[in-house]
Backbone as numpy.savetxt, mean C-alpha at the origin, in Angstrom:
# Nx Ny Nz CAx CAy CAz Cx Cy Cz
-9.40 15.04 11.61 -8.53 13.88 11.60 -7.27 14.13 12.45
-6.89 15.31 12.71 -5.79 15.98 13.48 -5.64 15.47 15.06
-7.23 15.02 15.73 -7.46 14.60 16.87 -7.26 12.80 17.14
-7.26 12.38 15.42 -7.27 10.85 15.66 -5.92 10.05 15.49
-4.98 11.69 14.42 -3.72 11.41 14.06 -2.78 11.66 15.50
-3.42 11.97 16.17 -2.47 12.48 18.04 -3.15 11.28 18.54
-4.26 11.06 18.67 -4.93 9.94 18.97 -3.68 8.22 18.78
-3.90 8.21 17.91 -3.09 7.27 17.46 -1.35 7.43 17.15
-1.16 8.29 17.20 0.38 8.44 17.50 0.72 8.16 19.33
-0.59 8.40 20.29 -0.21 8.08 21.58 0.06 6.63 21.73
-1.39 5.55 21.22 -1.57 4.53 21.15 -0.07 4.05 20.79
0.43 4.79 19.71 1.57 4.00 19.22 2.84 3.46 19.77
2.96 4.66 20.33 4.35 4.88 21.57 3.71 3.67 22.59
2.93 2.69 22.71 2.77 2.00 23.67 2.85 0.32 23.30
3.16 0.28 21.81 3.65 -1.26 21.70 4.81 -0.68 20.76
5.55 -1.65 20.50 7.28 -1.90 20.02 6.80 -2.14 18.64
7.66 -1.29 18.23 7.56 -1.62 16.76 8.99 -2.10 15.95
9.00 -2.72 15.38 10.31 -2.97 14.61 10.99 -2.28 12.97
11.47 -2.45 12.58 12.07 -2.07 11.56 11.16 -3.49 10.51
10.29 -2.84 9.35 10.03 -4.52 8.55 10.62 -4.80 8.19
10.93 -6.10 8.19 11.92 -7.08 7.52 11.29 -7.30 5.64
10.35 -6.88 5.48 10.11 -7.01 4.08 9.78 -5.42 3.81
9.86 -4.91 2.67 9.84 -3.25 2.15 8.20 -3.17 2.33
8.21 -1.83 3.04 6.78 -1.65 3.05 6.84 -0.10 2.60
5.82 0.82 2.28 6.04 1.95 1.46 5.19 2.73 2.02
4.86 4.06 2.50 4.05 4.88 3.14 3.70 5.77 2.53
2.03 5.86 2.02 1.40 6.28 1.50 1.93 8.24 1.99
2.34 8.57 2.91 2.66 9.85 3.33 3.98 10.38 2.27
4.87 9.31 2.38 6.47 9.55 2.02 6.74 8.95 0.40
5.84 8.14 -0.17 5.53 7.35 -1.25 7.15 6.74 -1.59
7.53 6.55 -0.25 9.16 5.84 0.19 8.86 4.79 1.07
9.85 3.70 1.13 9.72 2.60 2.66 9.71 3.27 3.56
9.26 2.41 4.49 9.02 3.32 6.12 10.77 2.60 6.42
10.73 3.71 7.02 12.21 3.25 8.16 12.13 2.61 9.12
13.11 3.01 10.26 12.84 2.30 11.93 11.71 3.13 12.48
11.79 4.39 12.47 10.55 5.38 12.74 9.63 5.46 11.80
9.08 4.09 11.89 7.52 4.14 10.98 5.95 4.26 12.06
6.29 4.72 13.27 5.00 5.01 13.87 4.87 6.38 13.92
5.19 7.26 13.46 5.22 8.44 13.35 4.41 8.99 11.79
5.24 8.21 10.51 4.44 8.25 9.69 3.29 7.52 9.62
2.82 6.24 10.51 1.17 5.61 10.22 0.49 6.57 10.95
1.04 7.38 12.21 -0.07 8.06 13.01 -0.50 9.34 11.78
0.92 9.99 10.81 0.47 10.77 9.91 -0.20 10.87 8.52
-0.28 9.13 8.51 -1.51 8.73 7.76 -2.60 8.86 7.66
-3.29 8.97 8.86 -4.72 9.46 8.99 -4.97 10.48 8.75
-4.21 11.76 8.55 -4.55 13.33 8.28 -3.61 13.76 6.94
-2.98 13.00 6.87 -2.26 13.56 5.09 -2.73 12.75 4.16
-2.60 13.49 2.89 -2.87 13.69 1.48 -1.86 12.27 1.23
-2.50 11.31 -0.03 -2.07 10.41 -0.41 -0.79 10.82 -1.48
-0.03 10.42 -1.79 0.87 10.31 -2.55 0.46 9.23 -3.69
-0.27 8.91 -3.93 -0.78 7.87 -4.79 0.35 7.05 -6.08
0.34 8.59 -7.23 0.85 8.22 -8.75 2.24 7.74 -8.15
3.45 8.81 -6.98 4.92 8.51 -6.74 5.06 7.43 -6.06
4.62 7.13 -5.22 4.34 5.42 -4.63 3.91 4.51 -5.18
3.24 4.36 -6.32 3.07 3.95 -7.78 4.77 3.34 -8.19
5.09 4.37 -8.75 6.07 4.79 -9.23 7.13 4.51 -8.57
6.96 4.24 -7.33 8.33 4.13 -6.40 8.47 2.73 -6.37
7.29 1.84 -6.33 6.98 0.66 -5.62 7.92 0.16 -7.32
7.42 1.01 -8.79 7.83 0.35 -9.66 9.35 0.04 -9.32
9.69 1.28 -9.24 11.39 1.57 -9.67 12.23 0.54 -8.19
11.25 -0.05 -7.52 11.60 -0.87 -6.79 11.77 -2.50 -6.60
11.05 -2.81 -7.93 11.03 -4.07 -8.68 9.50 -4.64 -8.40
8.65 -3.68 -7.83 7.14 -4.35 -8.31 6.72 -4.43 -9.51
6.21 -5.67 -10.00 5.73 -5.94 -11.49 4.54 -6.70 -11.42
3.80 -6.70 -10.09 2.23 -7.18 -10.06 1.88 -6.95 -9.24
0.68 -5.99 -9.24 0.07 -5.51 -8.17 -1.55 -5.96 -8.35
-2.03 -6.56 -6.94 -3.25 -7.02 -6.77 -4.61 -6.37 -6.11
-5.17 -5.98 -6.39 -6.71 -5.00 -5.78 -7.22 -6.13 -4.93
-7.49 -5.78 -4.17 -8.36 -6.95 -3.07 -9.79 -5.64 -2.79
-10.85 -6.29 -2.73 -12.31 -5.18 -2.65 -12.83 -4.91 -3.60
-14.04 -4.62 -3.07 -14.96 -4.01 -4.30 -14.79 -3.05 -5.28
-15.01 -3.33 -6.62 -14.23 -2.25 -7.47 -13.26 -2.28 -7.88
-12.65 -0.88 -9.08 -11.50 -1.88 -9.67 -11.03 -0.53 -9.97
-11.15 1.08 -8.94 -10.74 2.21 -9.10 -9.20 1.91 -9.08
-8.62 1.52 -8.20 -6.89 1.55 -8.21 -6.16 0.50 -8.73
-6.84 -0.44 -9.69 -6.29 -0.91 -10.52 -6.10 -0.31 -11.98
-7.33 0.55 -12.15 -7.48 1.30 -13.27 -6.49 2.57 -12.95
-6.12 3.18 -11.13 -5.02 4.08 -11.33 -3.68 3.35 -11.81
-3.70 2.04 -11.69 -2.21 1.94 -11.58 -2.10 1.41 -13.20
-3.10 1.05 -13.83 -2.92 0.87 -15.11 -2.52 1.94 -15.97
-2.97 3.31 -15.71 -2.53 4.44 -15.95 -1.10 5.15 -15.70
-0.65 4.57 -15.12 0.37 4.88 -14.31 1.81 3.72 -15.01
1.72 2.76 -15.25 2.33 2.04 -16.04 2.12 0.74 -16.59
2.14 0.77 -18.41 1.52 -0.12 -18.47 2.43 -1.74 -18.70
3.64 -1.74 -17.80 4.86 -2.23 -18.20 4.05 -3.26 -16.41
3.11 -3.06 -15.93 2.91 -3.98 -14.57 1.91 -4.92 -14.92
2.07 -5.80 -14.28 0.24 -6.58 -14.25 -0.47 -6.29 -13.06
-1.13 -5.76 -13.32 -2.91 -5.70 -12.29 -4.03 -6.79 -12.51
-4.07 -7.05 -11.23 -5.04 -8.30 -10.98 -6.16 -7.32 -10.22
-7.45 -7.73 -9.99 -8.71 -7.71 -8.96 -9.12 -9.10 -8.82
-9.34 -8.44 -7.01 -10.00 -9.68 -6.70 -10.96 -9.30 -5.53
-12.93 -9.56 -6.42 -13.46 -8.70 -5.46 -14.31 -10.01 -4.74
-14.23 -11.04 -4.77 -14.71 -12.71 -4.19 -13.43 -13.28 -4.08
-14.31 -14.59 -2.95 -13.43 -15.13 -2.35 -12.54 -16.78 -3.68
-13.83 -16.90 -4.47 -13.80 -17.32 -5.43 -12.68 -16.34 -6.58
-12.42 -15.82 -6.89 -12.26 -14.72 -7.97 -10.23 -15.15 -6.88
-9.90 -15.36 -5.89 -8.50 -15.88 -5.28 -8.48 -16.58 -5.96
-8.80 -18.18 -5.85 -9.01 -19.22 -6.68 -8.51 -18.86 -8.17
-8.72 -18.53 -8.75 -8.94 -18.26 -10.01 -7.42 -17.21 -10.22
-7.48 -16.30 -9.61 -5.98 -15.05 -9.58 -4.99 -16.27 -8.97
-5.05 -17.07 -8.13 -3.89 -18.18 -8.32 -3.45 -19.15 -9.22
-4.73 -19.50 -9.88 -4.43 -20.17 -10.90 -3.74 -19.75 -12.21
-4.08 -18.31 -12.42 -3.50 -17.37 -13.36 -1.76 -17.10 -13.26
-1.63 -16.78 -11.40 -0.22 -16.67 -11.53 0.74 -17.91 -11.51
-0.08 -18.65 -10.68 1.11 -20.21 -10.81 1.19 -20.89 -11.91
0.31 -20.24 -12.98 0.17 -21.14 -14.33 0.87 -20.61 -15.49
């Protein structure tokens, strides 16, 4: 992965990236990315997840619903573990949206 994480750190340096205007959190740093967030996505591909503290970070950051999109329902069941003070949704159909909207706007 060492060849795809240089790989893609070149790619990167070749479009502009900005600072996000909404908090985004990096699975590397289990913190927001800064202005230098192409450095940590290129070191995404070859590092170890931070999973439970980015969990945890996203909480202590005012997330209180987090949604699974895909097959399966492994990282809803991590994050249920992880605190049970959030709501976790899945949504593994396109049908099964429908339905997770109706739940939250209602």
């Amino acid at each position: 992965m060492e060849n795809a994480s240089i790989g893609l750190a070149e790619y990167l340096k070749t479009i502009p990236l900005a600072k996000p205007i909404i908090p985004i959190f990096s699975n590397v740093t289990a913190s927001r990315y800064d202005k230098d967030c192409a450095e940590l996505i290129a070191k995404q591909v070859k590092s170890p997840v931070k999973w439970e503290q980015l969990i945890r970070n996203l909480i202590a950051d005012g997330t209180d619903t987090f949604i699974e999109v895909g097959a399966g329902k492994t990282l809803s069941g991590l994050i249920r573990k992880t605190s049970k003070d959030v709501s976790v949704y899945n949504i593994e159909t396109f049908s099964g949206l429908s339905l997770l909207k109706e739940k939250i706007l209602c």
